[in-house]
C-alpha positions, 0 to 999 in steps of 0.5 A: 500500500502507497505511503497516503494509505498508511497516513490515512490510516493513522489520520482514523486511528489518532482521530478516533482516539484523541475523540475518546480520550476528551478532546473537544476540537476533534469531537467537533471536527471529527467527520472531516477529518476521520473521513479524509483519513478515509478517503487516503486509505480507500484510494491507496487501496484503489492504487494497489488493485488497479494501477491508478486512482485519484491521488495517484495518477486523476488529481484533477478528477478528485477535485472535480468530484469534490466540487460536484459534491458539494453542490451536490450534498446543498441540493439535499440540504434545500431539500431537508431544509424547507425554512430556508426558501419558505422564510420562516424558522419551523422545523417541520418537515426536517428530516436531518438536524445538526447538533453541536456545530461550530458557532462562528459562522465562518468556520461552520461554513468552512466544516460544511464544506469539509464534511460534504467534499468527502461524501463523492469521493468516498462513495466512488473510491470505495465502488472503485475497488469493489468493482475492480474485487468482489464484483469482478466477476459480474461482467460479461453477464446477459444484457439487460435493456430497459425500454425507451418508454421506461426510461421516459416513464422514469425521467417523469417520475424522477421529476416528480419525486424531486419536486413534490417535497419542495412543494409539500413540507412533509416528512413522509417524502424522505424517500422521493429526494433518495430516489428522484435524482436516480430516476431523472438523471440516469436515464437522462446521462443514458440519453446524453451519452454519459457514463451510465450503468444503464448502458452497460447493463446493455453490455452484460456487465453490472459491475458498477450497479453492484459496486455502486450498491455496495459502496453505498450500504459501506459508507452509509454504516461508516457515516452512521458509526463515526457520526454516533460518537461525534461532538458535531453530529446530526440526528433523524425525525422520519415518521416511519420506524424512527425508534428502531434505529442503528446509531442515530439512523432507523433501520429502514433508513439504510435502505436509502443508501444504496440508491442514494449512491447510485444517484451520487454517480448520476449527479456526478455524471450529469454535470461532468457531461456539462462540462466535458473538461470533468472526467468521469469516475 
């Protein structure tokens, strides 16, 4: 393993231990950082299966996947934070709170930014290796083609689902803002000539649906795990399950993360066929 594996490593390590031995500015910045360390780690890895990653041989891709992530992660937030656009302070509707947070507004801006760089980067690294390991074997499969009507049916329904929870504050449509993205924009980047797992399921190859699936059943147990431990940390109101939870996520909220980094990747790709100068993950 490279030299930044091992320096992501320790980054985890001592994170987590200056975390439970009481120190209040690593509770607080504890998400940045542990998955930064992360991010190290799971690239090195990337490196040493397949001969290249982001920090090896795509730099620029890294930053571009950061920006999109960013971006990506204040759409979600329009989506959870309805007060925002409505100009009032009511809380209904809030699907995610943040506890904890820097009071400096400056500094809680910079930990934002920080934190939501890293979601991309960690969902796509670690769908990298899994597409490059276990889920190797998953090409050269039978071809599987969705019909234009579908596709058109579900850039409709993508729409749909977007829209509706900016017009109805209500915390029972959690599920549409997971899964709407996904609907529109892969069919769409299909369409545009993006990259698209739809297309290669034409090909016979799931590698990247699989591997995308998995990454984000991964990450999501990492968010929840280092988030239960943090000082500055967010907690759930769903209506559907909320007292039966794993660290702070309901149990029925996990099965929102493997379509949420399906989704990641069709945003990504959405705005990469934008601007064609972004390589794609």
């Amino acid at each position: 393993m490279t030299a930044h594996g091992w320096v992501g490593l320790l980054i985890i390590g001592a994170a987590e231990a200056l975390l439970f031995a009481g120190s209040g500015a690593v509770g607080e910045w504890f998400t940045p950082v542990v998955w930064t360390g992360y991010i190290l780690f799971a690239d090195a890895l990337v490196h040493a299966r397949t001969g290249q990653s982001y920090l090896t041989t795509r730099r620029g891709e890294l930053a571009w996947v950061a920006v999109a992530s960013v971006g990506g992660w204040w759409l979600f937030e329009l989506h959870n934070a309805p007060r925002f656009w409505r100009g009032g302070a009511d809380l209904e509707g809030l699907w995610w709170q943040y506890h904890n947070l820097e009071p400096s507004f400056p500094l809680r801006l910079a930990g934002y930014t920080w934190a939501f760089a890293t979601i991309f980067p960690a969902l796509f690294l670690t769908a990298e290796g899994l597409r490059a390991s276990v889920f190797a074997p998953l090409a050269g499969r039978r071809p599987f083609r969705l019909p234009p009507w579908a596709r058109a049916a579900s850039i409709w329904l993508g729409a749909v689902a977007v829209a509706l929870p900016l017009l109805v504050v209500s915390r029972w449509l959690a599920p549409l803002v997971w899964v709407g993205y996904l609907l529109l924009l892969e069919p769409i980047n299909h369409r545009r000539g993006a990259p698209s797992w739809l297309r290669e399921l034409e090909a016979g190859d799931y590698r990247t649906l699989a591997a995308l699936a998995g990454s984000g059943l991964i990450c999501g147990a990492l968010w929840e795990f280092w988030n239960f431990w943090a000082l500055s940390r967010w907690t759930y109101t769903v209506p559907y399950g909320g007292d039966w939870k794993i660290f702070e996520m309901p149990v029925l909220g996990y099965l929102g993360f493997p379509p949420f980094a399906l989704e990641a990747f069709a945003m990504y790709n959405f705005l990469r066929s934008l601007v064609q100068k972004a390589p794609s993950p």
